[in-house]
N, C-alpha and C positions, 0 to 999 in steps of 0.2 A: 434551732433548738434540738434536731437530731442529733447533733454532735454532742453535745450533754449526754445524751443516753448511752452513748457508747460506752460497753462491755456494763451495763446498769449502772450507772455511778452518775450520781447527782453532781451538780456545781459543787460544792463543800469539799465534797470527797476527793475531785479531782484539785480543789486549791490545797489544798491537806498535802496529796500526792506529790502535787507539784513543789511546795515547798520540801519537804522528805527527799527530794531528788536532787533539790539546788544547792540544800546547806553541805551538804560532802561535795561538790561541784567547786562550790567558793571555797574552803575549808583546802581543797587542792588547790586551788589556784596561791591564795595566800600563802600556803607553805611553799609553794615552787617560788613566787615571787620571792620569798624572805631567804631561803637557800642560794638565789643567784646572787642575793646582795650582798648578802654574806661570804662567798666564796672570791668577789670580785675585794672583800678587802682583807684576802690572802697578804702575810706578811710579804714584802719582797725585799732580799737584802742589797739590790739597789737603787732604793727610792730612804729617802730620809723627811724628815714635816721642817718646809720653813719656818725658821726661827721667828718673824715675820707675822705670815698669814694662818700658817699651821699646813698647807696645803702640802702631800705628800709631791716628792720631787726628784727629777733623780741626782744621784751624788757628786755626776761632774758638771753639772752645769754650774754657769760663771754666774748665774742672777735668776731669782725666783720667775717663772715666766708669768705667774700671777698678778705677783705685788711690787717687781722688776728689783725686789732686796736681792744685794750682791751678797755674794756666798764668800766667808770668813776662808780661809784656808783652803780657796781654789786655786791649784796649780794648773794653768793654761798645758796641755799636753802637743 
């Protein structure tokens, strides 16, 4: 129970404190997480969405590696 008393602050005060500290804590977190998601679905002009599945892919492949749909208008290079 010394530990309560420290700098005079009752139980209450120090759960008060403690929440006060965590909501901007999480509040960072959630924004960092949501900016990575976001920037990870940066357009890229060579990826296209299977006609298929939807899933983004890139433009020379011969067949979705997803849903194995063959791609319309692939010329083998």
């Amino acid at each position: 129970m010394a530990i309560l008393g420290i700098f005079g602050l009752g139980l209450m005060e120090m759960l008060i404190l403690g929440v006060i500290c965590m909501v901007p804590l999480i509040a960072g977190i959630v924004v960092f997480a949501t900016s990575k998601s976001n920037a990870s679905r940066t357009i890229n002009p060579n990826l296209m969405p299977c006609p298929d599945c939807g899933i983004q892919i890139s433009q020379r492949a011969a067949a979705c590696p997803h849903c194995g749909c063959p791609l319309k208008g692939h010329s083998p290079e």
